[in-house]
Residue frames as a rotation matrix with the C-alpha (Angstrom) as fourth column:
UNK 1
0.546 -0.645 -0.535 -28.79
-0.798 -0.206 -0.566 7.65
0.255 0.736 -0.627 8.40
UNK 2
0.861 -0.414 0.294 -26.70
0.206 0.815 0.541 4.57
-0.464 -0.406 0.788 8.32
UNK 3
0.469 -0.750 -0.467 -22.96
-0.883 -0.381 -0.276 5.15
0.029 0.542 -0.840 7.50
UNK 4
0.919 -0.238 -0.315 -20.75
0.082 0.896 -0.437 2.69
0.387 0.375 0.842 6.04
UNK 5
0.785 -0.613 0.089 -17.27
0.456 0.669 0.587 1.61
-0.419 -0.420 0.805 7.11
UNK 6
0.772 -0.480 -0.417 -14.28
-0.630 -0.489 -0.604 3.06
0.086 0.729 -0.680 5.10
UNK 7
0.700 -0.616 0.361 -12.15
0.388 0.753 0.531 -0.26
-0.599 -0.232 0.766 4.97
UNK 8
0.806 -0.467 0.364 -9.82
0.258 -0.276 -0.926 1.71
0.533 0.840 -0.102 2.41
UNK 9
0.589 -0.139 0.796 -8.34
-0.590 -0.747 0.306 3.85
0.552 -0.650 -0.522 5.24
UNK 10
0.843 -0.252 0.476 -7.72
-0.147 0.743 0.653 0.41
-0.518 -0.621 0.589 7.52
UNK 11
0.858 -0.253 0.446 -5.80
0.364 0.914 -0.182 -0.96
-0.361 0.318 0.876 4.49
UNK 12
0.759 -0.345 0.552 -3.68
0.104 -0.772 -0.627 1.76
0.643 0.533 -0.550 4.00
UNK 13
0.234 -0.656 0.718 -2.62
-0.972 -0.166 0.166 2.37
0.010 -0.736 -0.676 7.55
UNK 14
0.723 -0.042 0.690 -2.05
-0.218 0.934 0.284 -1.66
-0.656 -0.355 0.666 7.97
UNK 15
0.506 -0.817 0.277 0.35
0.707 0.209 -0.676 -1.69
0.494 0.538 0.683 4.61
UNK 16
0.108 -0.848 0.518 2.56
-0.446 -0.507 -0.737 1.61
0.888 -0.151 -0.433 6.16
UNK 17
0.780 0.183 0.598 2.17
-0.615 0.401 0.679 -0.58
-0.115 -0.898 0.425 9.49
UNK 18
0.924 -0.059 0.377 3.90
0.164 0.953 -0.253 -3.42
-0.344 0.296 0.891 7.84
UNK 19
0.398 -0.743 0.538 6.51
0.284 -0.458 -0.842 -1.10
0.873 0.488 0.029 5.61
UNK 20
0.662 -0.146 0.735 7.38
-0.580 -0.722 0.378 0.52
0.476 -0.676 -0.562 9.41
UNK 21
0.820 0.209 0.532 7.59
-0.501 0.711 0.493 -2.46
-0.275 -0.671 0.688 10.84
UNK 22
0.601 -0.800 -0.010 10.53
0.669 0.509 -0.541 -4.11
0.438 0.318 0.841 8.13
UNK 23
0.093 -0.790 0.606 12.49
0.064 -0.602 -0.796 -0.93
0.994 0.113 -0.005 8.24
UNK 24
0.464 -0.304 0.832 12.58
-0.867 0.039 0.497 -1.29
-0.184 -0.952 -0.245 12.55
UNK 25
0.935 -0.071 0.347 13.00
0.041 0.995 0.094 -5.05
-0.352 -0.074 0.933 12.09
UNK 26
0.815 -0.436 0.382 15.96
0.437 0.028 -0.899 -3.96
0.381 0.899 0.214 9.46
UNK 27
0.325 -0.538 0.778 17.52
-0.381 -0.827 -0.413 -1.50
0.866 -0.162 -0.474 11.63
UNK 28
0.646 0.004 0.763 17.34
-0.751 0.186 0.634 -3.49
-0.139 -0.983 0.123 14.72
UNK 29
0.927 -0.223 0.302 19.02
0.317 0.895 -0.313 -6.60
-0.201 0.386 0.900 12.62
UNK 30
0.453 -0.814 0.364 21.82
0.346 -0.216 -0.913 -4.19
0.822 0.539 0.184 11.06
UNK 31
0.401 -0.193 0.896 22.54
-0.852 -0.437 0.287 -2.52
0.336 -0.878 -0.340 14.80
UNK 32
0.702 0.033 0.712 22.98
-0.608 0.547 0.575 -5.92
-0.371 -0.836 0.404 16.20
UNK 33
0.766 -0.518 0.379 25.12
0.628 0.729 -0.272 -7.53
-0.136 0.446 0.885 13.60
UNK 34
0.683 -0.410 0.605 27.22
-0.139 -0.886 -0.443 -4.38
0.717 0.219 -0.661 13.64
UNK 35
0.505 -0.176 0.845 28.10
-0.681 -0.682 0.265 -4.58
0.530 -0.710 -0.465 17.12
UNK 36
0.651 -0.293 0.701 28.80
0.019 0.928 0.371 -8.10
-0.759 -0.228 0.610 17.23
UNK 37
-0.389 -0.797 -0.463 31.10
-0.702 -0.069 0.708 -7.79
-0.596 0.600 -0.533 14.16
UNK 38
-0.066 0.512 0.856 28.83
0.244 0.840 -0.484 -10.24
-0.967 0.177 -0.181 12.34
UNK 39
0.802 0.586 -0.115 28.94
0.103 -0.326 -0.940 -8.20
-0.588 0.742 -0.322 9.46
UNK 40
-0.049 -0.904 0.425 31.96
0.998 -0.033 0.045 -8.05
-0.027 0.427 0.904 6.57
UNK 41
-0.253 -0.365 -0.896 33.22
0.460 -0.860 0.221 -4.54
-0.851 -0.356 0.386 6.41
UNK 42
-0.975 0.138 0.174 32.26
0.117 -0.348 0.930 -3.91
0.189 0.927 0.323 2.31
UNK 43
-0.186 0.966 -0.180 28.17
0.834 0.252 0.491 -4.63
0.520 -0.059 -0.852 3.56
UNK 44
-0.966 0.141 0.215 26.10
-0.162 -0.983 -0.087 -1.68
0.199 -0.119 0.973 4.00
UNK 45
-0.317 0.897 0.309 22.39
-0.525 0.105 -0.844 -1.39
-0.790 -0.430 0.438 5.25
UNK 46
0.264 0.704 -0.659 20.98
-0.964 0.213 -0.158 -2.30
0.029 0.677 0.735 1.74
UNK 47
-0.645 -0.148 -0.749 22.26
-0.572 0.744 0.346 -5.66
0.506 0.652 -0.565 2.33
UNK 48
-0.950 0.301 -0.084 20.72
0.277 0.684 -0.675 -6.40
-0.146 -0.665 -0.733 5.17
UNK 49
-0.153 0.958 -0.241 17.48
-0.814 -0.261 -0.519 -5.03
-0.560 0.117 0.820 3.64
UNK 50
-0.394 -0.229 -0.890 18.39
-0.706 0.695 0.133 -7.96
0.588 0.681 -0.436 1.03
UNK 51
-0.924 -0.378 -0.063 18.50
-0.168 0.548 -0.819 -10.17
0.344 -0.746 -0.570 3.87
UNK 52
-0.890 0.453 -0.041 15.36
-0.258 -0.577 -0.775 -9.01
-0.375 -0.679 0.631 5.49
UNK 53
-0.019 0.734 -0.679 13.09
-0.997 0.041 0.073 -8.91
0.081 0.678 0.731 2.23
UNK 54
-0.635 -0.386 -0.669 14.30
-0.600 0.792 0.114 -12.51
0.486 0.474 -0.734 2.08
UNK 55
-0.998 -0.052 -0.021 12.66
-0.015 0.612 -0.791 -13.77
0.054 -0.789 -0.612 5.28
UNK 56
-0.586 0.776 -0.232 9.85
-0.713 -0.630 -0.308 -11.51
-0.385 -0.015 0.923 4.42
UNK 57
0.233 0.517 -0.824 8.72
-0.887 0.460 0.037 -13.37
0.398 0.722 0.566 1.07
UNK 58
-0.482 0.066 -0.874 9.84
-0.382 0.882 0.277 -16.93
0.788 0.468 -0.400 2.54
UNK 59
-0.858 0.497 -0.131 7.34
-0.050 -0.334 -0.941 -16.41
-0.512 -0.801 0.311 5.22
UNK 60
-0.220 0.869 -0.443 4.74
-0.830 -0.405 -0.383 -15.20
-0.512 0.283 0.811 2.86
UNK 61
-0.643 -0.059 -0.764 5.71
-0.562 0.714 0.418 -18.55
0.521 0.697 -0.492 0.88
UNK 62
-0.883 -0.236 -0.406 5.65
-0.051 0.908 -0.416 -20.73
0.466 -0.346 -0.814 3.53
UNK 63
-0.685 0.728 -0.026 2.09
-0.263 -0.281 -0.923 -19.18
-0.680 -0.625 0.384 4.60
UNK 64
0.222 0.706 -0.672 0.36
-0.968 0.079 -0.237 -19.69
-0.114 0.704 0.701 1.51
UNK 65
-0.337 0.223 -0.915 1.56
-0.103 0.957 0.271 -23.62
0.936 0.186 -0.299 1.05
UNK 66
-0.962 0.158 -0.224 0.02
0.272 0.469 -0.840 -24.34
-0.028 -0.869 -0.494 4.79
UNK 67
-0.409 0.900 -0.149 -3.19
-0.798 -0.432 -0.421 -22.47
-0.443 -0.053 0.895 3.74
């Protein structure tokens, strides 16, 4: 019997990797700008997801024009 891979499985756990990974990255960013006062007082977590997503996608940009 030969058995095949299941690369489905990989790609699954590797995108909630990634999703885990902002929302630490997000939390660790809002914690730290908190405590420094770095943040205005009206700004709540969703901005700094704002923030966050931002770096995300100009990352992903800046990967695809160097490919």
């Amino acid at each position: 019997m030969i058995f095949e891979e299941n690369r489905t499985i990989e790609k699954v756990w590797e995108k909630w990797g990634y999703v885990l990974s902002y929302f630490i990255f997000t939390t660790i960013l809002f914690l730290i700008l908190a405590l420094l006062n770095k943040i205005p007082e009206s700004w709540a977590y969703l901005y700094v997801m704002g923030i966050t997503i931002l770096i995300a996608l100009m990352g992903v940009i800046i990967k695809r024009l160097l490919k």
